[in-house]
C-alpha positions, 0 to 999 in steps of 0.5 A, a space after each residue: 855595424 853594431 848594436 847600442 843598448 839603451 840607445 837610439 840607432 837613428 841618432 848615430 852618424 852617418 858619416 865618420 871621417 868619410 867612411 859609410 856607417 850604418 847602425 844596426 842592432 845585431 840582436 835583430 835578425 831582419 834588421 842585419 837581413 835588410 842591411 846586408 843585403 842593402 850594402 852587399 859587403 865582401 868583407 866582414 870584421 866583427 868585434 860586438 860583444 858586451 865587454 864591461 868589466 864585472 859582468 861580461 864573464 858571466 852574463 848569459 848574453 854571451 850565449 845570445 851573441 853566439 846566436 847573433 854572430 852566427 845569425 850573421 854570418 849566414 847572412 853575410 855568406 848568402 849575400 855574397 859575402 867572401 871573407 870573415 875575421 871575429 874577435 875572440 879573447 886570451 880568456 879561452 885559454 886556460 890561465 891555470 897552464 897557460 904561460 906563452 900561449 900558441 894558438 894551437 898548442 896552448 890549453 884552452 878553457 874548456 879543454 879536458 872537462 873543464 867548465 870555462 866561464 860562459 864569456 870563455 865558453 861562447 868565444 871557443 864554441 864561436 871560433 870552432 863553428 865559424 871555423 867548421 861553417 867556412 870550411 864546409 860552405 867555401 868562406 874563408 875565416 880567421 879568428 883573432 885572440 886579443 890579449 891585454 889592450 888599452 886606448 882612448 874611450 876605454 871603459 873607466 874600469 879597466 886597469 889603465 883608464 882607471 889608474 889615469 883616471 883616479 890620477 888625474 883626479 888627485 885620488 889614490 890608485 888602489 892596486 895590486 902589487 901588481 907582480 903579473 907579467 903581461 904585454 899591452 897593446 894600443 887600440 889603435 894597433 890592435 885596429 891595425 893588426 886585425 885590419 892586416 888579417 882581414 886583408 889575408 888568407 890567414 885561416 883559424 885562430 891568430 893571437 892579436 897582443 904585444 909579447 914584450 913583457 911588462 909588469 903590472 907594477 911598471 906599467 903603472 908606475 908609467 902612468 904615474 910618472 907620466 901624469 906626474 903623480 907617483 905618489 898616488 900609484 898604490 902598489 898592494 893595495 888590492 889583493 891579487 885577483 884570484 887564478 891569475 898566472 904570474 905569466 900570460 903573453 901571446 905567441 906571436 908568430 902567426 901575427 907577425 909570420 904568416 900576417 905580416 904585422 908587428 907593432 912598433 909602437 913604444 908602451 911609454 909613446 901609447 901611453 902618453 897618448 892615453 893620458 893626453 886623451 884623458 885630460 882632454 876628454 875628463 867627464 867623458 863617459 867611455 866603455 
């Protein structure tokens, strides 16, 4: 399920390679009552949000979600349904102490009088009421935190799309020096990973990310020997964006321990992949 801005719920399909799907906006109560209680399903794995880069930190539709999810929520529990997962971020935690970040030990956001962004601020608040609702209500819940990620129909900002992008156009990637070190995973891995735990009786919160350490400098430098353009990869110049740590990396022992799922997906191998989708989908608009 999910919910389309500006656009037509009707004209979507019904039919994605062999699986049901059903449109519905989520901001309309009676509408999700309906569907719910039309398909009855017993697990619930729920990813919408507004993500586009620039604005999601700060928009006050981050509240307006937090309603939505919980709104949802009830619903699914009334109709039946057994086992809840929803998305978070590595944005609840605090960047200012963060380094290897554990679910449990990490600092987050709003920790200690802190004031988190409202992005930040409604994932945490989310997490610790879903977290409170099962365990009063008998449902079980997990949480997952995603860290950084990349793939194909990604919004042409973000870092990786915009580096192919601007490369396969024949323009200058303006970047950082790009000395922050972090882990990226394929979409299609972070799929699998939160596929894994909605089929576990893993509860509360599970960082979803790659912990094996790249700079931003060499994953764009892969990008740009990939496309065959180095030259165009512009290391410095952009400043640093403010308030980001030199180390961010999720601790993965919960995913890998307790979920039982790793990736075995090469950083290089996904690119490549990202990159043959770009060229075959130029114009494309994503996000």
């Amino acid at each position: 399920m999910g919910t389309r801005r500006g656009g037509d719920l009707a004209s979507l399909p019904v039919e994605i390679e062999g699986a049901a799907y059903h449109a519905v906006d989520l901001f309309d109560g009676g509408a999700v009552q309906g569907l719910i209680e039309q398909v009855r399903p017993t697990h619930l794995l729920h990813f919408a949000w507004n993500a586009t880069p620039g604005i999601y930190q700060t928009t006050p539709e981050n509240f307006r979600w937090v309603a939505a999810s919980l709104a949802l929520l009830e619903i699914f529990h009334g109709a039946g349904g057994e086992r809840v997962v929803m998305a978070g971020s590595c944005a609840e935690y605090d960047w200012s102490v963060a380094r290897v970040c554990h679910e449990f030990d990490t600092q987050l956001a709003t920790d200690g009088g802190r004031a988190g962004t409202p992005y930040a601020t409604a994932k945490i608040a989310l997490q610790k009421m879903i977290d409170s609702y099962g365990r009063q209500e008998g449902l079980s819940t997990a949480w997952g935190r995603i860290f950084f990620q990349y793939g194909p129909y990604e919004h042409p900002d973000r870092l990786v799309a915009s580096v192919i992008t601007a490369l396969l156009e024949g323009r200058e990637a303006a970047c950082s020096p790009g000395q922050q070190t972090r882990g990226f995973l394929h979409a299609a891995d972070i799929g699998d990973a939160f596929a894994a735990l909605l089929d576990s009786d893993v509860a509360g919160p599970v960082n979803v990310g790659d912990d094996r350490p790249v700079t931003i400098a060499e994953l764009v430098n892969a990008i740009g020997d990939i496309i065959g353009r180095p030259e165009l990869v512009r290391l410095g110049k952009r400043p640093t964006p403010a308030n980001e740590p030199q180390l961010l990396l999720p601790d993965l022992r919960r995913l890998h321990d307790e979920v039982g799922w790793r990736s075995e997906r090469r950083l290089r191998d996904g690119l490549e992949d990202v990159v043959a989708w770009w060229r075959d989908n130029q114009g494309t608009k994503s996000g």
